[in-house]
C-alpha positions as CSV (number, residue, x, y, z in Angstrom):
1,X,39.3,187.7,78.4
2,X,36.1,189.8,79.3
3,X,36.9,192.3,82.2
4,X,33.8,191.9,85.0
5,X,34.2,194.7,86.4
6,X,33.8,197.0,82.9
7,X,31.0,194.7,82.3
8,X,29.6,195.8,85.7
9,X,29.7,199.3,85.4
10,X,28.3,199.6,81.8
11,X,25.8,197.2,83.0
12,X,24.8,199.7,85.5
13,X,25.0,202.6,83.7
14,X,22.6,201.5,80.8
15,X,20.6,200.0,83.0
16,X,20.1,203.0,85.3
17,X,19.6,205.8,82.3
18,X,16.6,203.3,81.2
19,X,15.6,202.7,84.6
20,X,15.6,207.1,84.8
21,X,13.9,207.9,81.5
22,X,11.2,205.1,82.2
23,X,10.7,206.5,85.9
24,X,10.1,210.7,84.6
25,X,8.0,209.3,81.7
26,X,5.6,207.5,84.1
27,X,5.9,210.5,86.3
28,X,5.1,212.9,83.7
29,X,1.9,211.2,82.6
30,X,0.6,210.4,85.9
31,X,1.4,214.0,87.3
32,X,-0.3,215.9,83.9
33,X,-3.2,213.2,84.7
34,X,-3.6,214.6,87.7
35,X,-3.3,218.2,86.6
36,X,-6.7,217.5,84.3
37,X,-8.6,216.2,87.5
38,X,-7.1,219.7,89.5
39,X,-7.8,221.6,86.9
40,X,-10.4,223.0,88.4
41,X,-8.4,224.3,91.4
42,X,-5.9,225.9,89.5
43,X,-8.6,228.1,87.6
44,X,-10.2,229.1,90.9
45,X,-7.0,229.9,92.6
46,X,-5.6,231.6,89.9
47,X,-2.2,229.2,90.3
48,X,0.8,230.4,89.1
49,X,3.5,227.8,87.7
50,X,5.8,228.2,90.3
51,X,2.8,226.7,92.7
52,X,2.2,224.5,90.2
53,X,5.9,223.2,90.5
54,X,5.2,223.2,94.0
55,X,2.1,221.0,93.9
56,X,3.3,218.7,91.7
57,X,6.5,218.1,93.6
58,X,5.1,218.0,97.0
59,X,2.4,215.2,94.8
60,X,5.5,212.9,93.3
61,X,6.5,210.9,96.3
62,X,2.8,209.5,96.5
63,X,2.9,208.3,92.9
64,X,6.8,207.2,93.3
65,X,6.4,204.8,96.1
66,X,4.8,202.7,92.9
67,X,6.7,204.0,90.0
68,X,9.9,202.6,91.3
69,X,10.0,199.2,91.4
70,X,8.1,199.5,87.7
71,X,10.9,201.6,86.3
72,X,13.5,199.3,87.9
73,X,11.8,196.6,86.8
74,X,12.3,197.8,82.9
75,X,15.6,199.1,83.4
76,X,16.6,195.8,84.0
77,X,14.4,193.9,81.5
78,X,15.3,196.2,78.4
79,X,18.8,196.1,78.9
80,X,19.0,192.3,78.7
81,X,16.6,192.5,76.3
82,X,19.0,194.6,73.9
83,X,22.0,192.0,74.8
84,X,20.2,189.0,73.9
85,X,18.8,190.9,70.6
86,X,22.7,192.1,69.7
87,X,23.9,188.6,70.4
88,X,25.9,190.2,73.3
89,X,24.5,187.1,75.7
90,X,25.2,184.5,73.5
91,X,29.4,186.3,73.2
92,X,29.4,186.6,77.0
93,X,28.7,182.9,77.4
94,X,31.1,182.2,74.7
95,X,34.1,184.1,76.8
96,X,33.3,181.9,79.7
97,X,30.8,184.5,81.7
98,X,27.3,182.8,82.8
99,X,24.3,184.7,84.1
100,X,25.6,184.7,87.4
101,X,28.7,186.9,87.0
102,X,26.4,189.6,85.7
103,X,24.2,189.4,88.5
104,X,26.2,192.5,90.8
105,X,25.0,195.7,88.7
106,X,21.4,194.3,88.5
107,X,21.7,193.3,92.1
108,X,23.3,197.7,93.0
109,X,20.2,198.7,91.3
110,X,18.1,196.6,92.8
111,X,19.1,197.5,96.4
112,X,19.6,201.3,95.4
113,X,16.2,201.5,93.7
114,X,15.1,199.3,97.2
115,X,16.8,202.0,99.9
116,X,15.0,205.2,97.7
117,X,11.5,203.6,97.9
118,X,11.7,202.8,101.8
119,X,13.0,206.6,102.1
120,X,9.9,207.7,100.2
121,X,7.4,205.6,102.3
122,X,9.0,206.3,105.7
123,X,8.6,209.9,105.4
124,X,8.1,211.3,101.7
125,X,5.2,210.2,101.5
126,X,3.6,212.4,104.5
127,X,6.4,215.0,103.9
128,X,4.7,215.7,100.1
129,X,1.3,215.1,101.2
130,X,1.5,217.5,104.7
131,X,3.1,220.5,102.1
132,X,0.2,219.8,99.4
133,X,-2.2,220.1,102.0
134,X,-0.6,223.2,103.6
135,X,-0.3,225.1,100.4
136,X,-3.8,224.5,98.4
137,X,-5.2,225.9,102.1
138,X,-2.9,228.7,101.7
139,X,-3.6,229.5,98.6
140,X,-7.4,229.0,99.9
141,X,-6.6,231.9,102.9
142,X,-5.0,234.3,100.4
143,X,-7.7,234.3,97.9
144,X,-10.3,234.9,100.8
145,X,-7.9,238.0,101.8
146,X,-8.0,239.3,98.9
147,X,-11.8,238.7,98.0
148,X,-12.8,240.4,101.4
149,X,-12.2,244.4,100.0
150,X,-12.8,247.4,102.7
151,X,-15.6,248.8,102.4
152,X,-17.0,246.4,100.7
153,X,-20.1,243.7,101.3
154,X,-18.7,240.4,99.8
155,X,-21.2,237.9,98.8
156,X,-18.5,235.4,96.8
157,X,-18.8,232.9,99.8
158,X,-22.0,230.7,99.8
159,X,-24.4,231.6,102.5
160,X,-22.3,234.7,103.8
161,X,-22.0,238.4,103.1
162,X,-18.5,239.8,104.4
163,X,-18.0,243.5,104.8
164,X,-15.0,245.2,106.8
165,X,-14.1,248.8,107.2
166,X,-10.5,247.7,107.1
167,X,-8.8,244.3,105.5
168,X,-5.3,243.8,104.7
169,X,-4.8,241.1,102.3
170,X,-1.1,240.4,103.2
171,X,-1.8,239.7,106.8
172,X,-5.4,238.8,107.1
173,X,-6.6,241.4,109.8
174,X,-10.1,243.0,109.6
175,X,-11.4,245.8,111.4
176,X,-15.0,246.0,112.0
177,X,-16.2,243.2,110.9
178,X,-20.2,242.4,109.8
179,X,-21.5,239.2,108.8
180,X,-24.4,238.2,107.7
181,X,-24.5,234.1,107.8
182,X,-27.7,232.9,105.8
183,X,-26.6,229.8,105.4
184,X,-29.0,227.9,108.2
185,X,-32.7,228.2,106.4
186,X,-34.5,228.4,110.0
187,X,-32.0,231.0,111.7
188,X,-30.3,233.7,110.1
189,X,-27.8,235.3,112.5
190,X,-25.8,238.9,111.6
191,X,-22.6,238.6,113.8
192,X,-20.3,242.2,114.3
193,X,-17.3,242.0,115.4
194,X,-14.0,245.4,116.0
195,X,-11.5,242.7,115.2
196,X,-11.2,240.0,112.8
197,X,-8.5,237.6,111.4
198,X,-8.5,235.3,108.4
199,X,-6.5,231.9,109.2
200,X,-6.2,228.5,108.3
201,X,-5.6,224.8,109.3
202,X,-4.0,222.5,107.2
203,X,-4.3,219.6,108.9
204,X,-8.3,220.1,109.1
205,X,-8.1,221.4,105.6
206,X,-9.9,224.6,106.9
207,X,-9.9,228.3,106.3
208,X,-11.7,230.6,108.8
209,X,-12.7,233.8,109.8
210,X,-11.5,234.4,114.0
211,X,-13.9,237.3,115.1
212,X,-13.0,238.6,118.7
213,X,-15.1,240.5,121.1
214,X,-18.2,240.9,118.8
215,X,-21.9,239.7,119.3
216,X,-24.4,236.9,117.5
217,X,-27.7,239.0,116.5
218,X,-29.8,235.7,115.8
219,X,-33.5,236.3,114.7
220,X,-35.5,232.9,115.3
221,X,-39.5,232.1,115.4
222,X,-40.1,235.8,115.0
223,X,-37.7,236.5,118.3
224,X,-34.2,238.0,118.2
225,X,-31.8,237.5,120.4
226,X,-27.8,238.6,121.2
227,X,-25.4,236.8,122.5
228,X,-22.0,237.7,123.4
229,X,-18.5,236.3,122.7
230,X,-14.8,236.5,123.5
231,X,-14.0,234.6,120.1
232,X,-15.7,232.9,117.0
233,X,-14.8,231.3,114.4
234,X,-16.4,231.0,111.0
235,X,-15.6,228.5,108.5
236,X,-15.5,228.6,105.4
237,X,-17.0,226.5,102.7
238,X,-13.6,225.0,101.3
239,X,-14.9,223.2,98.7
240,X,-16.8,225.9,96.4
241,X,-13.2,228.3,98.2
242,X,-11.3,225.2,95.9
243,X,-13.6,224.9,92.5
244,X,-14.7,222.0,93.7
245,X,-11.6,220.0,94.9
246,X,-12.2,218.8,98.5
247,X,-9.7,217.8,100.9
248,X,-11.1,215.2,103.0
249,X,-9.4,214.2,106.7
250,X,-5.8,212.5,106.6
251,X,-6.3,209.1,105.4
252,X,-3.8,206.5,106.6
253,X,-1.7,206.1,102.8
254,X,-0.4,209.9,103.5
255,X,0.3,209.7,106.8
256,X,4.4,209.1,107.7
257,X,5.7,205.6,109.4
258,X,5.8,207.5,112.8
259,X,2.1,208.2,112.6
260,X,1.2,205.4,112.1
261,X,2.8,203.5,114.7
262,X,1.7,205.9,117.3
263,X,-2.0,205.0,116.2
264,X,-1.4,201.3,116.1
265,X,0.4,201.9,119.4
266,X,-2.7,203.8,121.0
267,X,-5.2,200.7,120.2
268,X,-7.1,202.9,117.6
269,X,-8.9,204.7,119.9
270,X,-12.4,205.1,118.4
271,X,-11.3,204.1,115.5
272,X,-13.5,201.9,113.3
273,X,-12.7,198.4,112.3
274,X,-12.1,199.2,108.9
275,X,-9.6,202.5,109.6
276,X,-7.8,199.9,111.7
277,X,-7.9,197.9,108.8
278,X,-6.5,200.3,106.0
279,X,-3.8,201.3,108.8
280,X,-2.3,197.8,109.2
281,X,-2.4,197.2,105.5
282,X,0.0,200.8,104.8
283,X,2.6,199.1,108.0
284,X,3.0,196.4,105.8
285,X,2.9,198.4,102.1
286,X,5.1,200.8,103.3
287,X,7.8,197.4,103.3
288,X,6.3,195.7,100.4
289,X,6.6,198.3,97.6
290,X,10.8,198.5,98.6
291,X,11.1,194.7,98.2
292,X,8.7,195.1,95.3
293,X,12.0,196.3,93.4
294,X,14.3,193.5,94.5
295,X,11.9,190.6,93.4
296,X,11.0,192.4,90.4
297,X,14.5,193.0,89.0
298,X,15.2,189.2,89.8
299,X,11.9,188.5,87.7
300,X,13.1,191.1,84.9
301,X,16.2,189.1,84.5
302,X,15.3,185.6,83.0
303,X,12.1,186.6,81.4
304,X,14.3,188.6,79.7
305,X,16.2,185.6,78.5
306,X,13.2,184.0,77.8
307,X,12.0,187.0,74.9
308,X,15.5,187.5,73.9
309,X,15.3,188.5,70.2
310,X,11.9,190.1,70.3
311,X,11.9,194.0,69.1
312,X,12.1,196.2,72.2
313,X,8.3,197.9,71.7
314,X,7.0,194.1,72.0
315,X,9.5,193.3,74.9
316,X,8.4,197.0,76.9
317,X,4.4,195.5,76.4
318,X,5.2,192.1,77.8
319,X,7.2,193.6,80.8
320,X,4.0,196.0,81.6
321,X,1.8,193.1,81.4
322,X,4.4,191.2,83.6
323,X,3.5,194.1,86.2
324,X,0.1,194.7,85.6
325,X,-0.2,191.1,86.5
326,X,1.9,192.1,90.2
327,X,-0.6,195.3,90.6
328,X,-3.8,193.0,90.0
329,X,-2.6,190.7,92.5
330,X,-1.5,193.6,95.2
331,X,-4.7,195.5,94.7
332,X,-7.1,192.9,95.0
333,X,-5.4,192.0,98.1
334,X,-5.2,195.1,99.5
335,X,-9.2,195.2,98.7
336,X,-9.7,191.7,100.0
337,X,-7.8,192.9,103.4
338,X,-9.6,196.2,104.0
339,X,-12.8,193.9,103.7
340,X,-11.3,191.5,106.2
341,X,-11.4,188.3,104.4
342,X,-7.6,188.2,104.1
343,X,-5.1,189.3,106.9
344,X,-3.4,192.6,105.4
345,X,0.4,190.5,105.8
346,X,-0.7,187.4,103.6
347,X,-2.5,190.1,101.2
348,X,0.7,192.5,100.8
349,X,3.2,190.1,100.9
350,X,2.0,187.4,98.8
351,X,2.2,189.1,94.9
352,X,5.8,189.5,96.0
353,X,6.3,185.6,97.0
354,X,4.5,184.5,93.9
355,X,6.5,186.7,91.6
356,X,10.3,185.6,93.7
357,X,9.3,182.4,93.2
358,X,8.3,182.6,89.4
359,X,12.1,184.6,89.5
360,X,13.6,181.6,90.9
361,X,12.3,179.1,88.9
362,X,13.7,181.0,86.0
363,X,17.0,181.7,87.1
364,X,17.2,178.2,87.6
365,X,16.5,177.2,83.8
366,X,18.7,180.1,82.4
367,X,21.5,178.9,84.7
368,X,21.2,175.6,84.1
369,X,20.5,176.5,80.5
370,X,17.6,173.7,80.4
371,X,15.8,172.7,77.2
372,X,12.5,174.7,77.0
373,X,10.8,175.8,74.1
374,X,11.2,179.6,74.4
375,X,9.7,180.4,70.7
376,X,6.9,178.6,71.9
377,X,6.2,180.3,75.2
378,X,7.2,183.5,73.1
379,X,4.6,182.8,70.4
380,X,2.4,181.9,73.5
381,X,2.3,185.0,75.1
382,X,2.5,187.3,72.1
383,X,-0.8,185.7,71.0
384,X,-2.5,186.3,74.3
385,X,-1.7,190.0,74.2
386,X,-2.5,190.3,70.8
387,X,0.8,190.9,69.3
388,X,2.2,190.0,65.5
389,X,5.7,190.3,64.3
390,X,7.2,190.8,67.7
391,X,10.4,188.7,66.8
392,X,13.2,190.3,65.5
């Protein structure tokens, strides 16, 4: 007599060390991806790897909210996958157990992999994005504090030469400050200033220089004139600051739940049709993408039954395609929706009714253990995608 509940947990336990290694492999390429289009950043910033740990941490729950139901999604299909090549399916159903006592650990996973996802789109998501943003500026301020030297006219910024008697790099305090801001072609205005601080925004993506109690010397048409002021601010040029890399306003997809609500619950105000659009589309993703790992772990499950025998390479290629097939589906309804031809609910939700009901059907003929030609919907697919040899 096979025990279930040893069944259960060994179930689990392969299923979630595949489901892991599949999940930091994914991560691992997409993140060192993205270090090769940053790579310019690091250079000018001079990056240690302890901000680069940073960075790439604070950029994982972005690419996670995706990677999930994928890895879960192959965690579940391998395993099966392996039973049915070992002949351990066809012993189970000889001891009396069908596919439905073996539906529990898939089912934990499932759920577990479902509760970590709407975690990571509630508030990972803008948790990682907000401390990104925060610490490429800061690592923008400090290289500006250390650029502008005392007694020294710095020309590293484009259109401005920076010269203080007094700069603390640490802190960001000047003391008598000149400028010399040539960046307007038709005005060129020198602006002094006894005090001056270095700072930065995150959320505007901004570094500046705050002068205090200084004047504008602007020379204009052959006339000069001087103008007084309490406070000015002088930004900087953040994208040659970054080598390049811009950071654009807060787009909807790194924003948290709570954010997003509150602008859906202030009628956009001016707001264009198509940020309306791209907001109402993440409500609905930020849902989708959970029960993304539900519906396809149930899929995973007979279409491994289906390919049951085939070599595991050939299996991990058909389960990609299987998903490549759900992203095709849920990008070109996101596009269709930001364009307004499809409502964003019917475009996020219906990869994920297609794909339960595909599951459904299937569980139905593995259950029922109908008569249909697997080798031939094996030899099928393997010839769409190119394959030879994939049976065991």
């Amino acid at each position: 007599m096979i025990r279930v509940p040893l069944l259960q947990r060994e179930l689990f336990k392969e299923m979630g060390i595949i489901a892991s290694i599949c999940l930091g492999g994914f991560l691992c390429l997409i993140l060192l991806g993205r270090l090769l289009q940053l790579r310019d950043l690091f250079m000018a910033q001079g990056v240690t790897f302890f901000d680069l740990v940073k960075l790439f941490t604070y950029l994982s729950p972005f690419f996670l909210i995706m990677l999930i139901p994928v890895s879960c999604m192959l965690g579940l299909f391998l395993t099966f996958l392996r039973m049915g090549a070992d002949r351990e399916l066809i012993s189970l159903r000889a001891g009396g157990v069908s596919i439905w006592p073996l539906l529990p650990a898939p089912m934990l996973l499932c759920l577990l992999c479902s509760a970590l996802t709407v975690w990571i789109s509630l508030s990972g998501i803008s948790w990682g994005m907000d401390n990104f943003r925060q610490t490429v500026v800061e690592l923008a301020r400090h290289k500006t504090s250390v650029n502008v030297q005392p007694g020294v006219f710095n020309t590293s910024f484009p259109g401005l030469t920076v010269y203080a008697r007094q700069a603390d790099p640490g802190s960001g305090a000047l003391l008598d400050v000149f400028v010399l801001d040539s960046s307007r072609s038709k005005a060129r205005a020198t602006i002094v200033a006894p005090v001056g601080q270095i700072d930065s925004d995150p959320d505007l993506g901004q570094v500046f220089v705050r002068l205090k109690d200084g004047h504008v010397y602007r020379e204009e048409g052959g006339e000069l004139s001087v103008i007084s002021f309490e406070s000015y601010i002088l930004s900087l040029d953040m994208t040659r600051l970054l080598g390049g890399f811009e950071l654009s306003d807060k787009a909807p997809k790194e924003m948290s739940w709570k954010d997003l609500q509150a602008l859906k619950g202030d009628g956009f105000k001016d707001r264009s049709e198509n940020f309306q659009r791209r907001v109402e589309i993440e409500l609905h993703k930020r849902f989708s993408l959970p029960a993304a790992c539900i519906v396809l772990g149930f899929f995973a499950l007979p279409l491994a039954f289906f390919f049951q025998g085939m070599k595991r390479q050939f299996g991990l290629i058909v389960c990609l395609g299987a998903f490549f097939l759900y992203y095709v589906l849920l990008s070109g309804g996101m596009s269709l929706a930001e364009s307004g031809v499809l409502t964003p609910a019917l475009a996020l939700w219906l990869p994920n009714f297609i794909f339960l009901l595909a599951a459904a059907v299937g569980m139905w003929l593995v259950a029922t253990e109908k008569e249909v030609n697997f080798r031939m919907l094996r030899f099928w697919v393997l010839r769409t995608l190119g394959l030879k040899g994939a049976d065991a």
